[in-house]
C-alpha positions in Angstrom: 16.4 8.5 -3.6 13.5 6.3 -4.5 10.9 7.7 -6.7 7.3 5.9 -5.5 3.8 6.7 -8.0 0.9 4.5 -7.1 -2.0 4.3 -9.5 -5.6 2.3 -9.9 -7.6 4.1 -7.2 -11.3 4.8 -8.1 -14.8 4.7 -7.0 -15.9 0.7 -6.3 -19.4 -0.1 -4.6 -19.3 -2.1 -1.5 -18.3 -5.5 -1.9 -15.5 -4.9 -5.0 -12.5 -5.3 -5.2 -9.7 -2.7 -6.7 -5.5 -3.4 -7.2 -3.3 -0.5 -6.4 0.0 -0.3 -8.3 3.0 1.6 -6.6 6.1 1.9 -9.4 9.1 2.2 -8.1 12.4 4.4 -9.7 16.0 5.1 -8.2 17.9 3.0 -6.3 17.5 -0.4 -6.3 13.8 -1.8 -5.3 14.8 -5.1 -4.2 16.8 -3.2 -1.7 13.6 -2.1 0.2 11.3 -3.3 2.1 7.5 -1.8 1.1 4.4 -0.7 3.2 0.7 0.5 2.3 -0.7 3.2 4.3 -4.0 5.0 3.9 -5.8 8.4 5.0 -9.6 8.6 5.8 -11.2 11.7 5.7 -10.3 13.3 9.5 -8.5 11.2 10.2 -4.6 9.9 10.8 -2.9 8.4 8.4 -2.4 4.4 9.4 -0.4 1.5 8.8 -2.5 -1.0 6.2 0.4 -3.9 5.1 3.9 -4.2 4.0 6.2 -6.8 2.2 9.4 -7.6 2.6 12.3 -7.2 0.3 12.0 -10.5 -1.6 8.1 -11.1 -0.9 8.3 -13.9 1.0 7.0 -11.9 4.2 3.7 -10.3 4.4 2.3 -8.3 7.4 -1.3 -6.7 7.7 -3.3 -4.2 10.3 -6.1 -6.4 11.9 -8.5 -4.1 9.9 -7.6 -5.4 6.6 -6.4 -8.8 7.1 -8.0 -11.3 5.1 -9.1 -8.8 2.5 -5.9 -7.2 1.3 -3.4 -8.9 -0.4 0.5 -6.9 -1.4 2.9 -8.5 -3.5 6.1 -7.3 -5.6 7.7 -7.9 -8.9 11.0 -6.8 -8.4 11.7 -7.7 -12.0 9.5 -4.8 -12.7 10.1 -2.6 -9.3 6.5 -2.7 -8.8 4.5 -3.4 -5.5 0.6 -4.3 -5.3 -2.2 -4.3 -3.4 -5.3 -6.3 -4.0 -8.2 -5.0 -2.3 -11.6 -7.1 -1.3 -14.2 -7.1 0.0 -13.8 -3.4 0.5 -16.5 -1.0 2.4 -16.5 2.4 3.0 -14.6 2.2 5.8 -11.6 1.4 3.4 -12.6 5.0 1.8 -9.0 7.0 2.0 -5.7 8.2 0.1 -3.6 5.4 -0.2 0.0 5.7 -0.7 3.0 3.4 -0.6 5.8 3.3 0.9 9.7 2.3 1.3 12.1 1.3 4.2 14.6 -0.2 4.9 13.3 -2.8 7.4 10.3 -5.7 7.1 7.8 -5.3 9.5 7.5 -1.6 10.7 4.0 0.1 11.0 4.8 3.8 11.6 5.4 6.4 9.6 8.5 7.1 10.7 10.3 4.1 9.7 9.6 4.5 6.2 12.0 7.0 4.2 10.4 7.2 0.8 6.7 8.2 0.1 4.4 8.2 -2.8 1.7 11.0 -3.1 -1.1 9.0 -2.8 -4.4 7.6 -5.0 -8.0 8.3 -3.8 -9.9 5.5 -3.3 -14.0 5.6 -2.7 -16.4 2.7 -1.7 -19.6 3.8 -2.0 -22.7 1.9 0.0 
């Protein structure tokens, strides 16, 4: 089992910039790979990023690339992401994720979950 908690949501104005945090506890971080996904009001949840198990891999959705940034510290089992730019459009729960395979942008292909932090860009 891997235990996932993200943290640093918050209300931002358009334009700003927020970091989420997603700590890590269980087995062994470095052993995963890591995705962010968010949830918009109405809407499905969707595929943002994800990192590979060392860090050296990076994969976004078209939406966000260029904006977000996700990096790990598997020294401290954490993974990141650095938000832009945002707009309300990036207005959603966003939770993080682990799997065992770089790359993958379902749902399905992830086997660990956090429960999510609210993030709101106001215009």
């Amino acid at each position: 089992q891997v235990q996932l908690v993200e943290s640093g949501g918050g209300l931002v104005q358009a334009g700003g910039s927020l970091r989420l945090s997603c700590a890590a506890s269980g087995r062994t971080f470095s052993n995963y790979a890591m995705g962010w996904f968010r949830r918009a009001p109405g809407k499905e949840r969707e595929f943002v990023g994800c990192i590979s198990r060392s860090g050296s891999l990076t994969h976004y959705a078209d939406s966000v690339k260029g904006r977000f940034t996700i990096s790990r510290d598997n020294a401290k089992n954490m993974v990141y992401l650095q938000m832009n730019s945002l707009n309300p459009e990036d207005t959603a729960v966003y939770y993080c994720a682990a799997g065992s395979l770089y790359g993958r942008s379902l749902e399905r292909e992830y086997d660990y979950w956090g429960q999510g932090t609210q993030v709101t860009v106001s215009s």
